[in-house]
N, C-alpha and C positions, 0 to 999 in steps of 0.2 A: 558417334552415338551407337552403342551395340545393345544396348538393352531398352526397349519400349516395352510400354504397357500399356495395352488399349482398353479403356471402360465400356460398359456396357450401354452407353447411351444417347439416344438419336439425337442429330442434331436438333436446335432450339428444345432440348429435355435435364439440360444441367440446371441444376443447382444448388444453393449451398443448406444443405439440411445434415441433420447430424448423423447420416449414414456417410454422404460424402466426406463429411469432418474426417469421419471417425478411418475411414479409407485412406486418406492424403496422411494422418496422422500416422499410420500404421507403414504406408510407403518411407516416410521419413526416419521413423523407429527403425525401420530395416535397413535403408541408405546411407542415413546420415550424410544428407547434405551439407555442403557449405554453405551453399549459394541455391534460390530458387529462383527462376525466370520463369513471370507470368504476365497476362495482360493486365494493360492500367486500367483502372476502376473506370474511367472513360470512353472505352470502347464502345460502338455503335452496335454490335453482334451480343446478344444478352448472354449467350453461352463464353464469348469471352470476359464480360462482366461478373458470372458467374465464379468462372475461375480467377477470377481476381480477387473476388470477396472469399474463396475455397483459401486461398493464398495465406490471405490476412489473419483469417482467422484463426489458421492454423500457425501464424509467426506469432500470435499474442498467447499462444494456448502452450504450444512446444517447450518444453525445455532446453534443446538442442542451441547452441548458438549458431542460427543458422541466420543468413541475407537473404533478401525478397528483392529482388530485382525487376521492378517494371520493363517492357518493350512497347515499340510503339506496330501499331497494326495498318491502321486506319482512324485513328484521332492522335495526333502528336501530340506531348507532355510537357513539363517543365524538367529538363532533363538534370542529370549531373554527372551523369559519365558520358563518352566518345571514345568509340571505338572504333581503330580505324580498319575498314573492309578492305580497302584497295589491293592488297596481293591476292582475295581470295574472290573479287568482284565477278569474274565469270563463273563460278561457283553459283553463288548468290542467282544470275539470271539462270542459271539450267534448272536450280530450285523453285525458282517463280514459272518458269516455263511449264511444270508439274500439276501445277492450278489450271489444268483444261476448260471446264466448266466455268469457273469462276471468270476465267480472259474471255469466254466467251459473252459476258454480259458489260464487263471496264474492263479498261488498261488497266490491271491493277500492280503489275510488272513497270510502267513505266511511271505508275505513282509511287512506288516502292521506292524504287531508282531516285526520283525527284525528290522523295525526303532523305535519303541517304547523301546524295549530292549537297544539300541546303545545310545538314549537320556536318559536312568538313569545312563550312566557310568560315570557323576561327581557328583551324590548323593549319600546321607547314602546307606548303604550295605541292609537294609530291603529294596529298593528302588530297585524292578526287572525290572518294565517298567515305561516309563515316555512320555509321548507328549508335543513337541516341538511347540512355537507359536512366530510369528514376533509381536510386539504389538506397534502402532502409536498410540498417540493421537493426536484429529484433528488440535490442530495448528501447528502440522507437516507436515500437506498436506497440507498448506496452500500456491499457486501458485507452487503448486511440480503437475508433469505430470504423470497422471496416465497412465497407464505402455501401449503405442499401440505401441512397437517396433514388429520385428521379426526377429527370429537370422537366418540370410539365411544362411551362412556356417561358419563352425570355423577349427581350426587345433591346437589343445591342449594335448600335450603329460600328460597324468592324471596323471603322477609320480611326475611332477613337482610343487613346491611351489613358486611362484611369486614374486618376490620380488615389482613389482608395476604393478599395473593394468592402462595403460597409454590409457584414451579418446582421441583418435582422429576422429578429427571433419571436415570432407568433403563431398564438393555434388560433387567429381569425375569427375569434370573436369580441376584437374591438375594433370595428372596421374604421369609426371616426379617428379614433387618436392612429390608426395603422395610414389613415390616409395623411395626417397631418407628419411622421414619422417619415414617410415615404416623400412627404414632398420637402420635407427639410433636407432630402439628401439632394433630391432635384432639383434645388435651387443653393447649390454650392458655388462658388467663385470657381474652384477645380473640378471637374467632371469625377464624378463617383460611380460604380455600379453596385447597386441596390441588389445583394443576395438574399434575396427573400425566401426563409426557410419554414415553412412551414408543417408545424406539427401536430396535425391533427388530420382526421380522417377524408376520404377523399372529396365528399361532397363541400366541404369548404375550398375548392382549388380556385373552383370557374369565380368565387364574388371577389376572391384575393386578387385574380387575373384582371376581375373587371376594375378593380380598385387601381390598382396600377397601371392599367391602361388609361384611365380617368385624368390622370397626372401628366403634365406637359412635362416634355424635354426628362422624363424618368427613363435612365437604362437600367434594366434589372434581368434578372434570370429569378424563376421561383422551383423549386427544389422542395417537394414532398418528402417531410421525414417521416415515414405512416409506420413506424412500431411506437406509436402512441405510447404505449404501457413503456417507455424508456424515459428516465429521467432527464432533466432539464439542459445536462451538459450536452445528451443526443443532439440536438438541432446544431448546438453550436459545434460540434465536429465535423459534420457534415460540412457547414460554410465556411469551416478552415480548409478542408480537404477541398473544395470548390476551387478558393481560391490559392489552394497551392499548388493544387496539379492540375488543374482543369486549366485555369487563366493565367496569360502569361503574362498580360498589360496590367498589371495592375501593380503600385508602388508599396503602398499600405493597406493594412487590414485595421477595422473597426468594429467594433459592436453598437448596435442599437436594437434593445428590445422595442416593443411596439406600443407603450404609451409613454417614448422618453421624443425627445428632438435633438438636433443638432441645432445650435445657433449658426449666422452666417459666415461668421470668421472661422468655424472648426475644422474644413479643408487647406484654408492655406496658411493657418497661424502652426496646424503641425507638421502638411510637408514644409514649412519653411525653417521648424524647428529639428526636424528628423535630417535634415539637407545640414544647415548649422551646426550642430553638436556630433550628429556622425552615431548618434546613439541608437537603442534598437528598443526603443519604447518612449515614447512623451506621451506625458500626463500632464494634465490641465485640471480649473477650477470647474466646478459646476453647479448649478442652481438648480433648488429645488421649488416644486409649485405645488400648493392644493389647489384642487380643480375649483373655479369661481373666486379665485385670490390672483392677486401679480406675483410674480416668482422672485423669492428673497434666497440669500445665501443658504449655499449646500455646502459643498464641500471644498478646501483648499489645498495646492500640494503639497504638501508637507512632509520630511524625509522619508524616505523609501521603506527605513528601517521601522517605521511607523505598521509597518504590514504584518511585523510579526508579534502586533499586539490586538490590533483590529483592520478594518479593512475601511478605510478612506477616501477609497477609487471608484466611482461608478463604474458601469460598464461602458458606459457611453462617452466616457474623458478619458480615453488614450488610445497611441495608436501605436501598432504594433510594424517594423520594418518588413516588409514581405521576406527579400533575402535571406535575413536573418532566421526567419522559422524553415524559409527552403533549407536552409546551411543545419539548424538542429530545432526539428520540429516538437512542438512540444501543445498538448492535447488538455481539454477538457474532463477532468474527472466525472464519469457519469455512473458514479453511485453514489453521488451526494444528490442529495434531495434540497436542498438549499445551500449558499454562499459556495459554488463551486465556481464563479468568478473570483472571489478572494482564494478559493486554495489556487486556481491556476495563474494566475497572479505572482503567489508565494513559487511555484513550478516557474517559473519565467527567471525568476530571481537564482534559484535550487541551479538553472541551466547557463548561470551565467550572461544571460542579458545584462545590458545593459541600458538606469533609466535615465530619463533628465527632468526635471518638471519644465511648466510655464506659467505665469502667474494669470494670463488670460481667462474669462468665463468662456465656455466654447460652446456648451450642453445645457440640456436641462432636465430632470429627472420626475418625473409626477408622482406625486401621495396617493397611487390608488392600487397599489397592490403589497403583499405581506412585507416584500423584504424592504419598501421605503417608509415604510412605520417606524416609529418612536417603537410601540407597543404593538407587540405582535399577538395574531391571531390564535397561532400556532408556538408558544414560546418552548416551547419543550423539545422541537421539531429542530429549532433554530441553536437551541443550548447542546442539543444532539452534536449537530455538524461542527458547532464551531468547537468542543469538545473534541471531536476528533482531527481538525485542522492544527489546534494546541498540538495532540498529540503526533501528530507529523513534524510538527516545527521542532518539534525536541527531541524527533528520531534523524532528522535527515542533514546533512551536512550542504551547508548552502556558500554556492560560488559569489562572494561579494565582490562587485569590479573594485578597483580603487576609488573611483569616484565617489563612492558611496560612503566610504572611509574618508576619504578628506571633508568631503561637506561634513558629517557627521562633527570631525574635527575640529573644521571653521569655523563650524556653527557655536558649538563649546566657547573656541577662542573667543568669540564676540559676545555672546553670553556673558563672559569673566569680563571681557574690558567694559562693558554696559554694565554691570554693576558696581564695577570699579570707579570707573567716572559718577553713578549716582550716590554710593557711598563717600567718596572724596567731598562729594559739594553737599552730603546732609553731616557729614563731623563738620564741613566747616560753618553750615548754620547751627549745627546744637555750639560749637564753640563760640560764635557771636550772641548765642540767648544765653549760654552761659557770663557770659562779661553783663549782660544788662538784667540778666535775673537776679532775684533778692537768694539766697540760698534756702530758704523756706520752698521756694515754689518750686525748686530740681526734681524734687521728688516727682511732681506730677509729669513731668519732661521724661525720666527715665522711665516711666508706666508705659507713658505712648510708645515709646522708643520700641519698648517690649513687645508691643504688638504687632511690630513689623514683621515682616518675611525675615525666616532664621539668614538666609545667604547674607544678608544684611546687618543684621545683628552678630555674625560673628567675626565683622571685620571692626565692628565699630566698639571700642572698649573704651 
C-alpha cells in the first residue's frame, strides 16, 4: 500500500451522513476501484460499523462495477472467501504487534491468530492460517439496506443450532397477537430463533423485550429498525441481513408478521421438505381467521407460475434455504408501500430459485389488517403497487428452473386425460339416452349438452 488517506476524524466520531457519502464517492470516482474492503456491519466498534454502512451505501449508489468485500475484526461472519496467509504469517504478527495500546488492555494478537487458524481447518494440511472474507458484488446491493439496525437485547442459548431463523415484523403495538406470534415460534418441534425486528421508535423496546422475555423456552434477538419513515420492506432487510451475516446456525429463514402464527407442524414439515426435494423455497397451505371466528381455508399451493398473475403466498407459508440467499442474496423492495412480499417473491423466481410446494396447513393468517381484506381500506394504494409489480413482470426476464416447466406440463397432461376419460363416459351415456329416447325429446338433451364447459363440448359431436 503507498497511497493512504487519513480523514479528519476522531475516534468514535464516524459516520454515514451525506458529506461522508459524498467523500467515499469522490475517492472512488478518482480510483476506480475493483475491489473494496470494509468492516462487516457486525462489528462491536461503531466507527467500524460506520464504515461498513459508508461501504454499502456507496456500492448501491456507484456506478462503477466495483466489489464490497467484508473482513472480520472482532465479530466473525458468514464468510465466502479464504485466503490463505500462511507464507506472509509473520508479517501479519509484526502488524498486530503495532497495536501498543490496544495489547495493552486483550490479547488481541493472539485472537487474531485464533481466528485465522480456525478459517484454514477446511484446507490443504500445508494450510495453518487462513482469513475469512464475505464478498458482494454491486448488483447485490442493489435496493438492499445497508445495515442501520441495532441488536438491543437477545436470549440465545449458544449450544443450540436452529433449525429456522423466523423475521418477525412489528412496530409493537399489538402486543397480544405479538405475544401469541412469538410463542408459536417457541413452541416448534425444531428450535427456531425468533428475529424480532422492530420498527418503530425507541420507547416501544423495553414492553417488546418484556413480551419476549414472558415466553418460555423463546430464543430471540430483537433489532431496532428506528428510520420509522422507511417503508415496510425496511424491517424485513434488516432480518435477512441478521440472518445472513450475523448468524451462522441457522438452516432456514421465515417470515412472520406479528398478528399471523405458525401452526405446530410448520418447522419440521418444511425442514423435512427442504431436506427432501433439495429445493430453495417450500411453500405450504395456510388458513386464514377473523378474530372471534375458528380459522377456515386461506390459501393453497398452487403452481409457482400462479405469481405472475397474483400473489397466493402469505408471508408466513414458506421458507426460504439459508445457503441458497448466502450463494445469491436477494432483498426486499422498499419502495413499495404495500405487496412487496409478492414483488420479492417474483425476485426469488427473476434469481433462479428454486420452488417446491406442500399440501400441508402450517400457518395461519388474521383478518385484521389492509393486506388480508377482501376489501381494502386503501384500494388505490394497493392498485398502485400491483400496477407496478405488472409492470416489472413484463420488463424483466425470469429464470424458470425446469421443474417449474415440467409440473406446469404434468399438470396440462392430466388436465387433458381427466377430461378425456369424463367426455368418453358422458358420449357413452347421451349414446345410451339416445337408443331409449323417443326422437321428439333430443332436442332438450342437446340444450343441456350445451350448457356444459366448452372443453367438453368440443370433443363431443
Amino acid at each position: 500500500i503507498t497511497d493512504i488517506e487519513f480523514w479528519p476524524f476522531e475516534d468514535r466520531e464516524l459516520y454515514r451522513t451525506e458529506f461522508t457519502v459524498k467523500m467515499l464517492m469522490d475517492q472512488i470516482a478518482t480510483y476506480r476501484p475493483e475491489l473494496i474492503y470494509a468492516p462487516s456491519p457486525f462489528e462491536f466498534h461503531p466507527d467500524h460499523r460506520a464504515a461498513s454502512s459508508l461501504g454499502q451505501r456507496v456500492m448501491a449508489n456507484c456506478n462503477a462495477r466495483t466489489e464490497l468485500m467484508f473482513y472480520e475484526v472482532n465479530q466473525p461472519v458468514q464468510v465466502n472467501r479464504l485466503v490463505d496467509i500462511t507464507p506472509v504469517l509473520d508479517r501479519k504478527k509484526q502488524a498486530l504487534r503495532c497495536y501498543q495500546s490496544q495489547l495493552q488492555e486483550r490479547p488481541y494478537d493472539d485472537i487474531s491468530l485464533a481466528l485465522s487458524r480456525f478459517r484454514s481447518m477446511t484446507l490443504p494440511a500445508e494450510t495453518t492460517h487462513a482469513e475469512g472474507f464475505l464478498l458482494f458484488a454491486k448488483d447485490q446491493y442493489e435496493q438492499a439496506t445497508p445495515w442501520s439496525g441495532e441488536r438491543y437485547a437477545d436470549c440465545q442459548p449458544e449450544t443450540d443450532l436452529y433449525a429456522l431463523g423466523v423475521i418477525v415484523r412489528t412496530q409493537g403495538m399489538r402486543e397480544s397477537l405479538l405475544i401469541e406470534a412469538l410463542t408459536s415460534i417457541a413452541t416448534q418441534p425444531k428450535t427456531c430463533l425468533a428475529v424480532v425486528v422492530v420498527h418503530a421508535n425507541a420507547d416501544r423496546l423495553e414492553s417488546i423485550h418484556v413480551a419476549c422475555q414472558s415466553i418460555d423456552s423463546l430464543a430471540y434477538v430483537i433489532i431496532h429498525a428506528d428510520e420509522t419513515d422507511k417503508r415496510r420492506g425496511y424491517p424485513l432487510n434488516l432480518g435477512l441481513q441478521y440472518c445472513l451475516w450475523h448468524h451462522k446456525r441457522i438452516d432456514g429463514v421465515a417470515f412472520l408478521d406479528d398478528d399471523d402464527i405458525l401452526y405446530s407442524n410448520f418447522s419440521e414439515r418444511m425442514l423435512e421438505a427442504l431436506n427432501r426435494t433439495g429445493s430453495d423455497v417450500i411453500y405450504a397451505a395456510s388458513n386464514r381467521c377473523v378474530p372471534g371466528h375458528p380459522p377456515t381455508e386461506g390459501y393453497q399451493p398452487i403452481s409457482i407460475l400462479n405469481l405472475f398473475v397474483q400473489n397466493f403466498i402469505p408471508i408466513n407459508s414458506y421458507v426460504i434455504r439459508r445457503d441458497s440467499l448466502i450463494r445469491k442474496p436477494v432483498w426486499v423492495d422498499e419502495t413499495l408501500a404495500v405487496t412487496e412480499d409478492w414483488h420479492f417473491l417474483l425476485k426469488l423466481i427473476q434469481n433462479g430459485y428454486r420452488f417446491e410446494a406442500i399440501l400441508d396447513i402450517v400457518s395461519e393468517f388474521r383478518m385484521v389488517s389492509d393486506g388480508n381484506m377482501p376489501t381494502k381500506i386503501e384500494p388505490e394504494v394497493w392498485m398502485h403497487a400491483s400496477k407496478i409489480i405488472q409492470e416489472y413482470v413484463e420488463k424483466t426476464i425470469f429464470q424458470l428452473n425446469g421443474n417449474i416447466i415440467r409440473d406446469v406440463m404434468l399438470s396440462a397432461l392430466y388436465r387433458d386425460a381427466d377430461h378425456a376419460a369424463v367426455t368418453e363416459s358422458l358420449q357413452k351415456k347421451i349414446h345410451e339416452l339416445e337408443m331409449v329416447l323417443p326422437s321428439s325429446n333430443r332436442s332438450g338433451l342437446y340444450k343441456w349438452l350445451k350448457r356444459m364447459e366448452p372443453p367438453f363440448m368440443k370433443r363431443i359431436k
